[in-house]
N, C-alpha and C positions, 0 to 999 in steps of 0.2 A: 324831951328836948333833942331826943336822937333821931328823932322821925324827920323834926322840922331841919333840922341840918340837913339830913339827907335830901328833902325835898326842896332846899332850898339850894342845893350843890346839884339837884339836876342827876340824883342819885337814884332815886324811890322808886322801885318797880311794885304798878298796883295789884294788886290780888285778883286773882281770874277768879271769874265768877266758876262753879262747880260745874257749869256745863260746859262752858268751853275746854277744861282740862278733861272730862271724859270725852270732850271729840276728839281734842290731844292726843289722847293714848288709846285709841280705837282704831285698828287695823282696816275696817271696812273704808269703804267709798263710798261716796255720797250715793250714786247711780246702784251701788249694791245693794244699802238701806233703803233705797225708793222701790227694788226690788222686791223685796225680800216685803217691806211693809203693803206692794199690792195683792202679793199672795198671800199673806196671813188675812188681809184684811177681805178678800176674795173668798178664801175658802172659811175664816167666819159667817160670811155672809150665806154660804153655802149649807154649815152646818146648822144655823139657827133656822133655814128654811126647811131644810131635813128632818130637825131631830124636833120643832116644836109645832109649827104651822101645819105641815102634812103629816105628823102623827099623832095634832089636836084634832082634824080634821077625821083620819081614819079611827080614833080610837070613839068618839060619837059615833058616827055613821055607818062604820063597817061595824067594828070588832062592839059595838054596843057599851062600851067601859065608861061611863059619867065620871068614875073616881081620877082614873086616868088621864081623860080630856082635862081635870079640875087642874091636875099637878103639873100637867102642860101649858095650863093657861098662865100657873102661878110662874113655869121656868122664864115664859115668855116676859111675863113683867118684869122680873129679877134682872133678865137680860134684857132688856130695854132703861130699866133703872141702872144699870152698872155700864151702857154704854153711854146714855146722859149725863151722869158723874163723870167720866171719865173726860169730859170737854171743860171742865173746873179746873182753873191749874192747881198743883200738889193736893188734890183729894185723891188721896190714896189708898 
């Protein structure tokens, strides 16, 4: 009954949703998170071409390793499956 008084007296402040009060109280800038998430998202791009594509590639061809290329093949999917999921909202 306390509610509806309030909101009927032009009282009721609604509940922020969880995201607007962590941008609330978050020190950065808009222009700094845009920053900051092209370089993270740059030099991932960076690592997955480094550490899985060009060393699935050398561990066949040069260094002769089939077990090695296999466990690169599997990181490659892992990370392809966990950047997939990751465009799901809250699959965390």
């Amino acid at each position: 009954m306390e509610k509806l008084r309030r909101v009927l007296g032009g009282q009721d402040e609604e509940d922020q949703g969880g995201l607007t009060e962590v941008l609330d109280t978050t020190t950065l800038s808009y222009s700094t998170r845009i920053k900051f998430f092209i370089i993270c998202f740059a030099s991932g791009i960076l690592c997955s071409i480094l550490l899985c594509l060009i060393l699935t590639l050398c561990s066949v061809f040069w260094w002769h390793k089939k077990g090695l290329a296999i466990i690169f093949c599997i990181l490659q999917f892992l990370a392809m499956s966990w950047y997939s999921i990751s465009y799901i909202p809250f699959a965390r």
